[in-house]
C-alpha positions in Angstrom: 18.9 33.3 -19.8 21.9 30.5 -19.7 21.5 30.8 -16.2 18.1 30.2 -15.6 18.6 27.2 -17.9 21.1 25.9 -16.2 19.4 26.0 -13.1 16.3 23.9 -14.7 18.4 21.3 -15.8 20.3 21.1 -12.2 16.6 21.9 -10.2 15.2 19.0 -12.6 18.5 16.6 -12.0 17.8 16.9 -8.1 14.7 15.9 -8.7 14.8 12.9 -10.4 17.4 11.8 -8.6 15.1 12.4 -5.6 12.1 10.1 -7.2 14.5 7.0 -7.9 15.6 7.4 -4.2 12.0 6.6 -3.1 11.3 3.6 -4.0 14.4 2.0 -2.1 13.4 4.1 1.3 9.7 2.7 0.5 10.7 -0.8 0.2 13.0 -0.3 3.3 9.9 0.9 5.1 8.4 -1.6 8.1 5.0 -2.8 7.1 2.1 -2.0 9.5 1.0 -4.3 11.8 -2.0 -4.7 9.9 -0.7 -4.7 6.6 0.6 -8.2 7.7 -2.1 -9.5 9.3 -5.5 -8.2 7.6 -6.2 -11.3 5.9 -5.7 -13.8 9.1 -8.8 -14.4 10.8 -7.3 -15.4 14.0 -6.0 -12.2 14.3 -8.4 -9.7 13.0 -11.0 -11.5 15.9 -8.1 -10.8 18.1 -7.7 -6.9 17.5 -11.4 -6.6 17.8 -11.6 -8.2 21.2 -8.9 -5.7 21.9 -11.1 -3.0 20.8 -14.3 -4.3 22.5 -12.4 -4.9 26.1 -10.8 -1.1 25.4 -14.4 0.4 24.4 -15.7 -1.9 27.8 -13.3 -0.3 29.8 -13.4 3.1 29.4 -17.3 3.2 29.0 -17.3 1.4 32.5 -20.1 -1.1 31.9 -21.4 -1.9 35.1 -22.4 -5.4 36.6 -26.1 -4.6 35.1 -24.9 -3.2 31.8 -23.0 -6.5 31.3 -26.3 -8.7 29.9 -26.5 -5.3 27.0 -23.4 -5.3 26.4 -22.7 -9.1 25.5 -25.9 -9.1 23.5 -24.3 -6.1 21.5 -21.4 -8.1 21.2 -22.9 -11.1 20.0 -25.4 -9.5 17.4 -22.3 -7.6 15.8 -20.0 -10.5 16.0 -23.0 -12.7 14.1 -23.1 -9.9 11.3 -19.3 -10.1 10.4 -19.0 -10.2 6.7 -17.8 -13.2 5.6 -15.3 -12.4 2.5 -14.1 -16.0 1.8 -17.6 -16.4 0.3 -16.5 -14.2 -2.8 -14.8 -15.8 -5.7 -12.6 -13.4 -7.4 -11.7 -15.4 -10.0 -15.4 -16.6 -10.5 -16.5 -13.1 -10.7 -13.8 -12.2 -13.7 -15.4 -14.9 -15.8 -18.9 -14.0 -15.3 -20.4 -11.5 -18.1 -20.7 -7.9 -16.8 -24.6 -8.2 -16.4 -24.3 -11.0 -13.7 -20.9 -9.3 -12.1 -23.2 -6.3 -11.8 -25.7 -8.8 -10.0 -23.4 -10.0 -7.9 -23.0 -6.9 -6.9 -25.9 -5.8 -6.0 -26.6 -9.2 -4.1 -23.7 -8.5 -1.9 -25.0 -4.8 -1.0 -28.4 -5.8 -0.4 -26.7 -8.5 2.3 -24.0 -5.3 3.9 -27.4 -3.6 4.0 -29.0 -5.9 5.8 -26.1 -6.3 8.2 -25.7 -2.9 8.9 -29.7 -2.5 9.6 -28.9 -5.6 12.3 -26.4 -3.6 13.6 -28.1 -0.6 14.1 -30.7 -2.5 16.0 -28.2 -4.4 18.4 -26.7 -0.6 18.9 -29.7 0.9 19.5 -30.7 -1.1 22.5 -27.1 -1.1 23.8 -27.1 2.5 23.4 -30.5 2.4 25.2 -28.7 0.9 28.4 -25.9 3.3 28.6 -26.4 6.6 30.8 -26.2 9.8 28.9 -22.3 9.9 29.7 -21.6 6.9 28.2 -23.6 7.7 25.7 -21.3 10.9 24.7 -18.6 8.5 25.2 -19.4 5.8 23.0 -20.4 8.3 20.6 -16.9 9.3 20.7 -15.3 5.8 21.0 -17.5 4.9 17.6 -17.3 8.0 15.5 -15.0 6.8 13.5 -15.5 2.7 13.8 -16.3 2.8 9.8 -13.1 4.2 8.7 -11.2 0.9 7.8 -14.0 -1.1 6.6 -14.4 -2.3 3.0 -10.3 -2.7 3.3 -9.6 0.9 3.6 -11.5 2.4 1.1 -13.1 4.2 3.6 -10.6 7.1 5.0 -11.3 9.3 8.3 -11.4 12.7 6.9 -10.1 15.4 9.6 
């Protein structure tokens, strides 16, 4: 039994020594490239412009795709939400019925953006053949993922 007790207090020792360890290797950690960058909106249009000349590419939009495609691109870069319009601080001071409100007002508007969207995808989708069809269905499965700054997570 003094064995076995002995061990617990060594097994638990290790432990905690391995806990306090962590947050020095987390702090040492290189930030993602995102991490530094989500909140610049020079650069967030410039990873998307990445994405969309990467999803043009390897769907291989042809020379009478192009008109579709641009429209697509235009209707989902018009429906961008815009979150400098929310006032943090604002919304701590406001009494929890408005806050609730405010809430809702803002879902009704991603509602309405992502009904947009849907529409501008629809008739993009509508110009693709059926193999870039599969593709972009493959490209897009997972465009939600990091929305709503990453509460969303791809679940695999």
């Amino acid at each position: 039994m003094k064995a076995l007790s002995k061990a617990f207090v060594i097994g638990a020792t290790i432990i905690g020594l391995g806990a306090t360890a962590l947050p020095a290797v987390a702090e040492e950690a290189p930030q993602h490239q995102y991490a530094a960058t989500k909140f610049d909106p020079v650069k967030m249009q410039e990873r998307m412009d990445e994405h969309a000349q990467r999803l043009h590419d390897a769907l291989k939009i042809t020379p009478a795709q192009e008109g579709a495609w641009q429209a697509y691109l235009s209707a989902r870069k018009s429906n961008m939400p815009q979150h400098d319009q929310i006032d943090r601080a604002a919304m701590k001071e406001m009494p929890a019925p408005q806050r609730m409100e405010k809430h809702i007002e803002m879902a009704k508007a991603r509602i309405t953006r992502m009904e947009s969207n849907l529409a501008a995808t629809k008739t993009f989708y509508a110009a693709l053949t059926p193999e870039q069809q599969k593709l972009f269905d493959e490209k897009t499965e997972h465009a939600g993922a990091h929305q709503r700054g990453g509460m969303m997570h791809r679940r695999d």
